[in-house]
C-alpha positions as CSV (number, residue, x, y, z in Angstrom):
1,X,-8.7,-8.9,-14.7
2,X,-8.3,-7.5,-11.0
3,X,-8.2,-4.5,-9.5
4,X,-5.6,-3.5,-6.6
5,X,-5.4,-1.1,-4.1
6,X,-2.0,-0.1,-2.3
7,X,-1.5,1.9,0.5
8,X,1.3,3.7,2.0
9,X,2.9,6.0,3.7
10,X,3.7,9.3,1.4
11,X,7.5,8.3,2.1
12,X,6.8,5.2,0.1
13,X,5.7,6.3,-2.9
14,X,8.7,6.2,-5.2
15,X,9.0,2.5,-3.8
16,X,5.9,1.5,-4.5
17,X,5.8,3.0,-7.7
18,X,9.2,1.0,-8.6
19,X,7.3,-2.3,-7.6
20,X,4.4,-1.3,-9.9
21,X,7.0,-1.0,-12.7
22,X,8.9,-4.0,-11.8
23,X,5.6,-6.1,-12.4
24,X,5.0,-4.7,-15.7
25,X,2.0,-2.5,-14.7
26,X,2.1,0.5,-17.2
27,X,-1.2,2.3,-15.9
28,X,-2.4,3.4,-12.5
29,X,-3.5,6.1,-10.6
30,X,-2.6,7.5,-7.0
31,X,-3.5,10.1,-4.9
32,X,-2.5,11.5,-1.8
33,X,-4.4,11.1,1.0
34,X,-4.8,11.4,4.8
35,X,-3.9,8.0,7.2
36,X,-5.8,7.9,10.1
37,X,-5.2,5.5,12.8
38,X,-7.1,5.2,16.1
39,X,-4.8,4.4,19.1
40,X,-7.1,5.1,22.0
41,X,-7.2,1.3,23.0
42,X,-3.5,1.0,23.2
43,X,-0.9,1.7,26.2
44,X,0.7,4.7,26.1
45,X,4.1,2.8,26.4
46,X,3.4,0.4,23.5
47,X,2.2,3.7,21.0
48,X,5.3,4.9,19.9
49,X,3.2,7.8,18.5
50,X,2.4,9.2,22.0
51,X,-1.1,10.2,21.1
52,X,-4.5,8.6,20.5
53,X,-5.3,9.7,17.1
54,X,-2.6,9.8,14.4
55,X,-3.0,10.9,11.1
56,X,-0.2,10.3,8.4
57,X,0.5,11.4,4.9
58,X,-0.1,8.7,2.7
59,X,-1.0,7.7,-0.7
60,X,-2.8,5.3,-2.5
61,X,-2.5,3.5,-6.0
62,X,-4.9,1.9,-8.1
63,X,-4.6,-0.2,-10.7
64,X,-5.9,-3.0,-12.8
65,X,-3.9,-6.3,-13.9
66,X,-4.0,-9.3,-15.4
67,X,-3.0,-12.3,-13.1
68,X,0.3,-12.7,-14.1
69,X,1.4,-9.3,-13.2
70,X,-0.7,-9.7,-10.1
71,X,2.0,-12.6,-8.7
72,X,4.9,-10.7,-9.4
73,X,3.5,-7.5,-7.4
74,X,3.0,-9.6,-5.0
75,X,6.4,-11.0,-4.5
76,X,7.8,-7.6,-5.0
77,X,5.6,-6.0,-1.8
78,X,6.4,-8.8,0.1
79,X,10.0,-8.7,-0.2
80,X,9.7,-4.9,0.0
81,X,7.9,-5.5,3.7
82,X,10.2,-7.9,4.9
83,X,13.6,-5.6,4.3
84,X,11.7,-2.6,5.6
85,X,13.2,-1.7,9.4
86,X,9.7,0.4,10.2
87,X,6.6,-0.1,11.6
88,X,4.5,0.9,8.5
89,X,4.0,-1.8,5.5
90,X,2.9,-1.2,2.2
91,X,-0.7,-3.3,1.9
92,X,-2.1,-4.3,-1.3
93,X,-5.9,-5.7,-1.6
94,X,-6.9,-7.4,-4.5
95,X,-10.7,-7.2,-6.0
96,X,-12.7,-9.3,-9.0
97,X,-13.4,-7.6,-11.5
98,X,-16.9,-9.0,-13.2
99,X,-16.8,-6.8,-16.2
100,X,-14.7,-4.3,-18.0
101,X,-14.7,-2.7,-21.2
């Protein structure tokens, strides 16, 4: 069993919760939440943003698998990233889970 967490951008939410259903994940949980990125140490012509600190609506989903479905929602956020024309991604993190009941 393994526990993920994705993260996106709030305009990615129906996507992402396509790719859940697409591996067969019938449970999860999201929330909305804040996205903070700090842009201070960048150039202010390679920060598209224009600012130093950016916050963005975004969500987050968790969920626990089983390996199998782990592999295909990997191959479906991958493939999602790669036809995506924008800067932001949806990330997924996988963690162990030692026990569960």
């Amino acid at each position: 069993m393994k526990l993920v967490l994705i993260t996106a951008i709030a305009e990615f939410e129906q996507d992402v919760k396509k790719m859940l259903k697409e591996a067969k994940v019938k449970s999860y949980s999201y929330r909305d939440v804040k996205g903070f990125r700090d842009a201070s140490e960048e150039n202010v012509e390679s920060n598209w943003f224009g600012t130093e600190m950016n916050e963005t609506d975004s969500v987050v989903f968790y969920a626990f698998l089983l390996q199998q479905n782990l592999e295909r929602l990997f191959e479906e956020v991958n493939q999602f990233n790669k036809r995506e024309k924008t800067m932001s991604k949806v990330h997924l993190a996988v963690f162990s889970v030692e026990q569960y009941n």
